[in-house]
N, C-alpha and C positions, 0 to 999 in steps of 0.2 A: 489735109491741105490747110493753110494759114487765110484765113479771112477774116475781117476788119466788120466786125460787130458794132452799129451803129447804140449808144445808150442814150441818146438825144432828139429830138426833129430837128432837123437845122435844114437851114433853104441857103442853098450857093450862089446867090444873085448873079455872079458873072458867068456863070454853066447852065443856070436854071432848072438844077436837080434839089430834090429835096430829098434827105435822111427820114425812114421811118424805124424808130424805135424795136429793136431787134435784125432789123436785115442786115444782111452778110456781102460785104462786097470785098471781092478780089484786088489785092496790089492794084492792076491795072484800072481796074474799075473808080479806084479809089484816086489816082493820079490823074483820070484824065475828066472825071463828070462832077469829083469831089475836092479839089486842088488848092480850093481855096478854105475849106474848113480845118480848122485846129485837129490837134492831136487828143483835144480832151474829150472831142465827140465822137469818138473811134477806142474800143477796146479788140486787143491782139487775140483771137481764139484758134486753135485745133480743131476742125470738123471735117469728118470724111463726108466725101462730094456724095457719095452715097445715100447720106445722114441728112441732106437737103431738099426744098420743095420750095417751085416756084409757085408763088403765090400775087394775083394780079400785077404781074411784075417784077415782081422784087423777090428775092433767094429768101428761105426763111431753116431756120435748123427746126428739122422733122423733131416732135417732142411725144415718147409714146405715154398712153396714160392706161 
C-alpha cells in the first residue's frame, strides 16, 4: 500500500496535527490533517498494511531485528 513517510517534525498550525519522524500516513490522512505541509516533509514509500504498528497513535513500519 503507498503511504506517505514523514522525514521531519512539522506542526500544521491551521489542522493542529503534528508529523513525527517515521510515521506513515495514508493519501487521505495526508490531505485532510496534513494539507498545509510541503512535499519535502513527506517521502513516497511501499509497505504492506500488514508490515505496520500502531503506535501511541500514529502508524509506524514494524522493523524486525
Amino acid at each position: 500500500m503507498k503511504f506517505y513517510k514523514a522525514v521531519a517534525e512539522k506542526h500544521d498550525y491551521f489542522t493542529g496535527y503534528t508529523t513525527i519522524v517515521g510515521e506513515l500516513v495514508t493519501q487521505r490522512e495526508r490531505d485532510t490533517k496534513f494539507r498545509y505541509l510541503g512535499d519535502g516533509v513527506f517521502t513516497e514509500v511501499n509497505v504492506s498494511k500488514k508490515k505496520t504498528v500502531w503506535i501511541f497513535g500514529a502508524r509506524f513500519e514494524c522493523v524486525e531485528v
